[in-house]
N, CA, C and O atoms as a GROMACS GRO file, in nm:
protein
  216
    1UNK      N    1   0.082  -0.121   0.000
    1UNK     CA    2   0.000   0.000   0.000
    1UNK      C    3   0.086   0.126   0.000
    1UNK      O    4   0.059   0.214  -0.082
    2UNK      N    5   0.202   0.145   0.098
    2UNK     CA    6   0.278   0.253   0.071
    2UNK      C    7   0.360   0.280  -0.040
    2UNK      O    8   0.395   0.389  -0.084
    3UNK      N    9   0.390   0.140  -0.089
    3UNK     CA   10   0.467   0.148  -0.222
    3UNK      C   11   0.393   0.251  -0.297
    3UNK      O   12   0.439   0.359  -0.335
    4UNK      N   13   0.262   0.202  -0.314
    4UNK     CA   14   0.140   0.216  -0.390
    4UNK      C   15   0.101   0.406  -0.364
    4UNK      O   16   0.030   0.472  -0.440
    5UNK      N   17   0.149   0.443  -0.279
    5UNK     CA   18   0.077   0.564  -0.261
    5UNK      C   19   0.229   0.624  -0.249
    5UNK      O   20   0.218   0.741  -0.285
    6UNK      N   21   0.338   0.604  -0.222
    6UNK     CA   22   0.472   0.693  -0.273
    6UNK      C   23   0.479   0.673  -0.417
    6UNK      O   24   0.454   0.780  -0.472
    7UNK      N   25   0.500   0.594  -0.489
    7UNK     CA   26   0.463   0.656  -0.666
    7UNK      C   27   0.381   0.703  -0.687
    7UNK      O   28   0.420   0.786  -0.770
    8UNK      N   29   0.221   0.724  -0.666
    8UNK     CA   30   0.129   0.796  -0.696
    8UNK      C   31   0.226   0.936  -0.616
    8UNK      O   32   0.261   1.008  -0.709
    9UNK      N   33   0.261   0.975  -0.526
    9UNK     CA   34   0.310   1.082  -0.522
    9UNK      C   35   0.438   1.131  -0.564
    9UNK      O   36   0.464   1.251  -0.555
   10UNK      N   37   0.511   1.058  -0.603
   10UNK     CA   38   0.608   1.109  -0.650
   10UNK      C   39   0.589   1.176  -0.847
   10UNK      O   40   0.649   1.261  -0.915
   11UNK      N   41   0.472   1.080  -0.873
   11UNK     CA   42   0.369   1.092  -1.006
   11UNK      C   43   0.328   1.271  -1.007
   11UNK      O   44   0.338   1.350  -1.101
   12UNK      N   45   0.292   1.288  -0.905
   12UNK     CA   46   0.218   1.432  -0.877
   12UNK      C   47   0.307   1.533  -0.860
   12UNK      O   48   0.293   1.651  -0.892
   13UNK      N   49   0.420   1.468  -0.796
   13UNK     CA   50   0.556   1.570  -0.808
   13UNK      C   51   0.610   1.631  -0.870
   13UNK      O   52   0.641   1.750  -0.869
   14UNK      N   53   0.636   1.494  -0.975
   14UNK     CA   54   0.706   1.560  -1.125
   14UNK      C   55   0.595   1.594  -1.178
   14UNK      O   56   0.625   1.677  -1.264
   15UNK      N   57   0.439   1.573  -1.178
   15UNK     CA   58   0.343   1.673  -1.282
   15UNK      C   59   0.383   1.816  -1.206
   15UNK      O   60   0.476   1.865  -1.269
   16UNK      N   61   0.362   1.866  -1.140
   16UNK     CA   62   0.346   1.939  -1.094
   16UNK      C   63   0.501   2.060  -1.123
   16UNK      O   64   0.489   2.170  -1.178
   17UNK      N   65   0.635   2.002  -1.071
   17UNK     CA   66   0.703   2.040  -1.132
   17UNK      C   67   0.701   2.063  -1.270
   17UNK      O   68   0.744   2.176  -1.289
   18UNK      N   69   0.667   1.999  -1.392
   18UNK     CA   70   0.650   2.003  -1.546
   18UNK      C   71   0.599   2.145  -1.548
   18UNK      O   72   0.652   2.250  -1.585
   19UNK      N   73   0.467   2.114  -1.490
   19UNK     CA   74   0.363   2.246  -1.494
   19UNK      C   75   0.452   2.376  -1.456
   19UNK      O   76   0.453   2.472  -1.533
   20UNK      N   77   0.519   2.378  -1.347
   20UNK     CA   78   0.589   2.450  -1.332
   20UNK      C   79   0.679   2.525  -1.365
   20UNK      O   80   0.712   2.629  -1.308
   21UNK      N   81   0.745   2.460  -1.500
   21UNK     CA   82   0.832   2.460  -1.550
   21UNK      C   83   0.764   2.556  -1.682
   21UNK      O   84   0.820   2.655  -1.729
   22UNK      N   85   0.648   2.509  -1.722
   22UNK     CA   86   0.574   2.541  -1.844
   22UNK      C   87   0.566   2.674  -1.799
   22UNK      O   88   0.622   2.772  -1.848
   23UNK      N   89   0.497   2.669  -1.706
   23UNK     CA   90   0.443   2.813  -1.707
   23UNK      C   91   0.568   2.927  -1.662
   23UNK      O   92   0.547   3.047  -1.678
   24UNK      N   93   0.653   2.894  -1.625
   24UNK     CA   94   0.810   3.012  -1.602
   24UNK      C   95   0.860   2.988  -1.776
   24UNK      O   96   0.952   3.060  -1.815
   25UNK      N   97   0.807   2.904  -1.860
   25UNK     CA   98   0.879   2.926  -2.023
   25UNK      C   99   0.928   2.805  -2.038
   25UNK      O  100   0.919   2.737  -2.140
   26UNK      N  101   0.995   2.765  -1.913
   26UNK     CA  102   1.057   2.628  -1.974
   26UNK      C  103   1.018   2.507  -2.045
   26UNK      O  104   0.899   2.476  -2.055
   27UNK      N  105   1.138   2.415  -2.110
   27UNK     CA  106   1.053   2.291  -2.131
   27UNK      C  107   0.944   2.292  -2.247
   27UNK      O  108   0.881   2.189  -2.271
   28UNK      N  109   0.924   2.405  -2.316
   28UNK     CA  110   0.791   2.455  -2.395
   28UNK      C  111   0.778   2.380  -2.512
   28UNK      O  112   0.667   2.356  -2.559
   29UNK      N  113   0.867   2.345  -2.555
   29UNK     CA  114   0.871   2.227  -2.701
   29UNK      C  115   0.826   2.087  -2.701
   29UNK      O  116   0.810   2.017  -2.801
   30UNK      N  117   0.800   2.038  -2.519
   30UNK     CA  118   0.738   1.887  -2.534
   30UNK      C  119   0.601   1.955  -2.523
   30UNK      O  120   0.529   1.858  -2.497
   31UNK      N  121   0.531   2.049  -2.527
   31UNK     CA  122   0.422   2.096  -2.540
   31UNK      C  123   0.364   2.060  -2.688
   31UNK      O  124   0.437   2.072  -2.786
   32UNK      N  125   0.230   2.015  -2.700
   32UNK     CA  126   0.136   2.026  -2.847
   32UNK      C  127   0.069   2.122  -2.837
   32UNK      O  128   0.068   2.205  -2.746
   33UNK      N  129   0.011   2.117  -2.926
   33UNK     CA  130  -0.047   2.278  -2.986
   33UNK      C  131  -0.182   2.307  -2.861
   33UNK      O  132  -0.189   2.421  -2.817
   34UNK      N  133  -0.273   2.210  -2.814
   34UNK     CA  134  -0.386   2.174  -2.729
   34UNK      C  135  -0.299   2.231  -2.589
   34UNK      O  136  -0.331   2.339  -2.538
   35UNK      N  137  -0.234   2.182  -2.557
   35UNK     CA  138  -0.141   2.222  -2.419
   35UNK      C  139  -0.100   2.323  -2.411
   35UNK      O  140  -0.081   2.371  -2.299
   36UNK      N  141  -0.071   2.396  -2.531
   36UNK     CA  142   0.017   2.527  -2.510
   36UNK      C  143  -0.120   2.600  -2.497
   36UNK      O  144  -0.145   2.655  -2.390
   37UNK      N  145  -0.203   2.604  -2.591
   37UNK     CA  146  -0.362   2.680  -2.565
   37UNK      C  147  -0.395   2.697  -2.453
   37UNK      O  148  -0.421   2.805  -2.400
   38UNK      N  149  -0.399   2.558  -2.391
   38UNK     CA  150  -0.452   2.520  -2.218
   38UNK      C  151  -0.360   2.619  -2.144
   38UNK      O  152  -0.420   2.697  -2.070
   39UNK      N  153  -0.229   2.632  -2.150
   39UNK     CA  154  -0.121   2.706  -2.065
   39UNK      C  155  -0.142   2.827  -2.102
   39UNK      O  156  -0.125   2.912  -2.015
   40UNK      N  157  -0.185   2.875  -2.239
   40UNK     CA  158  -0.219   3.005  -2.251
   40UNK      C  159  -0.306   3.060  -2.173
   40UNK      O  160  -0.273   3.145  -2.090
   41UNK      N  161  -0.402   3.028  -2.186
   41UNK     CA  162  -0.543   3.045  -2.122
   41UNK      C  163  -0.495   3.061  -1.952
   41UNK      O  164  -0.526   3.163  -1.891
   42UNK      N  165  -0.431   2.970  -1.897
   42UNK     CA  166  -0.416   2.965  -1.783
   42UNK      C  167  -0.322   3.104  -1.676
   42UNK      O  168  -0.336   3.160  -1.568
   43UNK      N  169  -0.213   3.107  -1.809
   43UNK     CA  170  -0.162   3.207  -1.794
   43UNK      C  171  -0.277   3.394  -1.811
   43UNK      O  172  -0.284   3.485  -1.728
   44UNK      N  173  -0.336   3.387  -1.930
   44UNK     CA  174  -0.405   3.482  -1.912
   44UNK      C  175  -0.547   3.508  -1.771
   44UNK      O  176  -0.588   3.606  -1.708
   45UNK      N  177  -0.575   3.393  -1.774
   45UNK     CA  178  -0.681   3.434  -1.652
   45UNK      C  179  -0.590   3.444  -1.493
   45UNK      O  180  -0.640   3.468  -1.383
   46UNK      N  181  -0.429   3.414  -1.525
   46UNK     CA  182  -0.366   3.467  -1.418
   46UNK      C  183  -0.340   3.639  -1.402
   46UNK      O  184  -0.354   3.713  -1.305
   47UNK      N  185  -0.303   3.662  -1.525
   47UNK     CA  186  -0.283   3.780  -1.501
   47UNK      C  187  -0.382   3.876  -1.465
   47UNK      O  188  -0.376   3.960  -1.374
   48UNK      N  189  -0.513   3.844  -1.584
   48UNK     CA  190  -0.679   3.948  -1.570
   48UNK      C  191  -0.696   3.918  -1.390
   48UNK      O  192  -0.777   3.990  -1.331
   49UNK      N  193  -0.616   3.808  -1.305
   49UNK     CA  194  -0.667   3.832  -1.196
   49UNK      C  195  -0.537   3.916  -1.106
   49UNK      O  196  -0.578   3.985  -1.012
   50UNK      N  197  -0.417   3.914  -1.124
   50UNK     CA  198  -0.313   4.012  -1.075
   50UNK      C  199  -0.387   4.143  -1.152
   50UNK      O  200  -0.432   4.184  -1.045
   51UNK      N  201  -0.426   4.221  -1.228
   51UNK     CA  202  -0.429   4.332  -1.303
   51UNK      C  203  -0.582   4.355  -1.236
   51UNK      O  204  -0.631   4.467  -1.253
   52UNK      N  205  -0.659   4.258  -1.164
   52UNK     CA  206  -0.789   4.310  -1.107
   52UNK      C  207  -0.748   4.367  -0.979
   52UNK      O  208  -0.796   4.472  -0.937
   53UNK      N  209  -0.625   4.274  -0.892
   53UNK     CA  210  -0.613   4.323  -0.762
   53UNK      C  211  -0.571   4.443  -0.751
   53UNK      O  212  -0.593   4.509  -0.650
   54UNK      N  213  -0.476   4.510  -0.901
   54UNK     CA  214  -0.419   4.626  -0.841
   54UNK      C  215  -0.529   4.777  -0.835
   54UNK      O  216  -0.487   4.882  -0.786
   0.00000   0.00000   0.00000
């Protein structure tokens, strides 16, 4: 069972890092065209919400 639930997290780790990576620029070429859209998007409703707080 712990086996079982330290790879599921170590799984979430490196997603999470990836993501991370995407969105600071990096890494951007194992991206497809659907993903980069998705990261676009994600990125813009980040900012419309930094540019609401100020």
């Amino acid at each position: 069972y712990y086996q079982q639930e330290a790879s599921k997290l170590r799984r979430q780790i490196r997603d999470i890092q990836n993501l991370n990576r995407h969105i600071v620029g990096e890494s951007l070429g194992s991206l497809n065209f659907k993903e980069l859209k998705n990261l676009e998007g994600r990125l813009e409703k980040g900012i419309s919400r930094v540019r609401s707080k100020k």
